[in-house]
Structure formats: structure tokens, C-alpha cells
C-alpha positions in Angstrom: -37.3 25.9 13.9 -33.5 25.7 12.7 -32.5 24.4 9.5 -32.4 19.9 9.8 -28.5 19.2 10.2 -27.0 16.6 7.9 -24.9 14.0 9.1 -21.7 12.1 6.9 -22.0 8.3 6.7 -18.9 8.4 8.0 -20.0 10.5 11.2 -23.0 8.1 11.8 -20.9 5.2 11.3 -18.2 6.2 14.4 -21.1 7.2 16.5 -23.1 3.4 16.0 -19.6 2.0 16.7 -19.1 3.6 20.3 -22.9 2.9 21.0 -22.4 -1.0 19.9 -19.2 -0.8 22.2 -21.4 -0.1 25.0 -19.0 1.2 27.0 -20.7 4.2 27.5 -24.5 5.6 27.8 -26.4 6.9 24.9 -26.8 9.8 27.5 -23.3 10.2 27.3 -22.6 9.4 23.6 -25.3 12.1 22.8 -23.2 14.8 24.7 -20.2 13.7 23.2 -21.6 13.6 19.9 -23.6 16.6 20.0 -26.5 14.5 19.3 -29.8 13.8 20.3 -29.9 10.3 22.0 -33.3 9.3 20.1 -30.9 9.8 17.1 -28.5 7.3 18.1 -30.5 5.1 19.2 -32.4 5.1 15.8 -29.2 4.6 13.6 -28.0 1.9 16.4 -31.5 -0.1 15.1 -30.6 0.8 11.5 -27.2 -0.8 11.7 -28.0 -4.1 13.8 -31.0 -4.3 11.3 -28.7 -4.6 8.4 -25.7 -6.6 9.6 -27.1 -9.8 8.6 -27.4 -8.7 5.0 -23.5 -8.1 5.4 -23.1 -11.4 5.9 -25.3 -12.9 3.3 -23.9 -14.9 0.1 -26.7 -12.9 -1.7 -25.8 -9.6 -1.2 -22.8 -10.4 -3.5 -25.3 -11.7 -6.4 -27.7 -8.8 -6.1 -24.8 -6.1 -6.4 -24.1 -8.2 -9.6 -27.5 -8.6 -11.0 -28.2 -4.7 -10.4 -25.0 -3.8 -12.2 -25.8 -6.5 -15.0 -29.5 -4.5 -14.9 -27.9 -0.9 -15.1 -25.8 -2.0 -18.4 -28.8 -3.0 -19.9 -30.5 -0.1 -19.6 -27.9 2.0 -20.5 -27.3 0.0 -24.0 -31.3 0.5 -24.1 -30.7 4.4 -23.8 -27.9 4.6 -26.3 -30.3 2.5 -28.9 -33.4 4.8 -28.1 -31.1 7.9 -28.1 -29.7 6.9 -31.3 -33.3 6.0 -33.2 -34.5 9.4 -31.7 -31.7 11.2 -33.2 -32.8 9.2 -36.8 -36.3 9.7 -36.6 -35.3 14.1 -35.9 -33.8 14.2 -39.0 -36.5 12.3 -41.3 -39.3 14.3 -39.7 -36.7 17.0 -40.8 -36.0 16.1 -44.2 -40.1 15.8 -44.5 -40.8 19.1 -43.0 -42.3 17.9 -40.0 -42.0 20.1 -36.9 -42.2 17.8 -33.9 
């Protein structure tokens, strides 16, 4: 078997477009695209699947709370890094190999 070919975002994205135009077959888009039709009919699914989230109010509030959730846990890693720094040299001052 050949090695799995990887596709750009931006690939799949101009692909799902000329399927949701429907002015062509998948057939067809598959020869054009050099892609299996199964393939485009799978991100097709993906990206009809998702549109509603594109629309939601939510979406806007989650992005938020995730970023409000990464800070946090990057001020939790500076704090940790920092005490585990502190408690290196103690255990080195006691001659304690850890």
C-alpha cells in the first residue's frame, strides 16, 4: 500500500465548496480533485455537520472560556515550575539526590 496522502484545510475546504455548489457530480469533483469520491463525500458530512455550531452564540463563549482555562493553567505551570525549582535546591543544600 502507498503512503496515506495529507490534505491542507485549505484544500478540503475549496473541495466541500464546489460539492455544496452542486453544480457538478462528486463523480466529477473526484476527477477534478484527484480524489476519491467517498472522500468528498465524507468531508461534505463533516462540514454540513458543523455549520450550525458557526452560527451559535456559544461558540463565541466557549472559545473564551477555553482561553480563560489555558491561562490558568499556564499560571499553574509557572507556580509549579517555580516551587520545583525551590524545592531542587533545598534537597541540594541538604544533600539529597532526587
Amino acid at each position: 500500500m502507498g503512503a496515506r496522502r495529507k490534505f491542507t484545510a485549505e484544500f478540503k475546504s475549496r473541495v466541500v465548496r464546489a460539492a455544496l455548489r452542486e453544480d457538478k457530480t462528486i463523480a466529477q469533483l473526484a476527477s477534478e480533485f484527484g480524489v476519491h469520491p467517498n472522500q468528498i463525500s465524507e468531508w461534505k458530512r463533516v462540514a454540513v455537520e458543523a455549520l450550525p455550531e458557526l452560527f451559535s452564540k456559544r461558540r463565541k463563549s466557549d472559545e473564551r472560556e477555553k482561553r480563560q482555562r489555558e491561562e490558568r493553567l499556564l499560571q499553574q505551570i509557572g507556580k509549579l515550575s517555580v516551587e520545583v525549582e525551590w524545592l531542587k535546591k533545598k534537597a541540594e543544600q541538604l544533600g539529597i539526590d532526587y
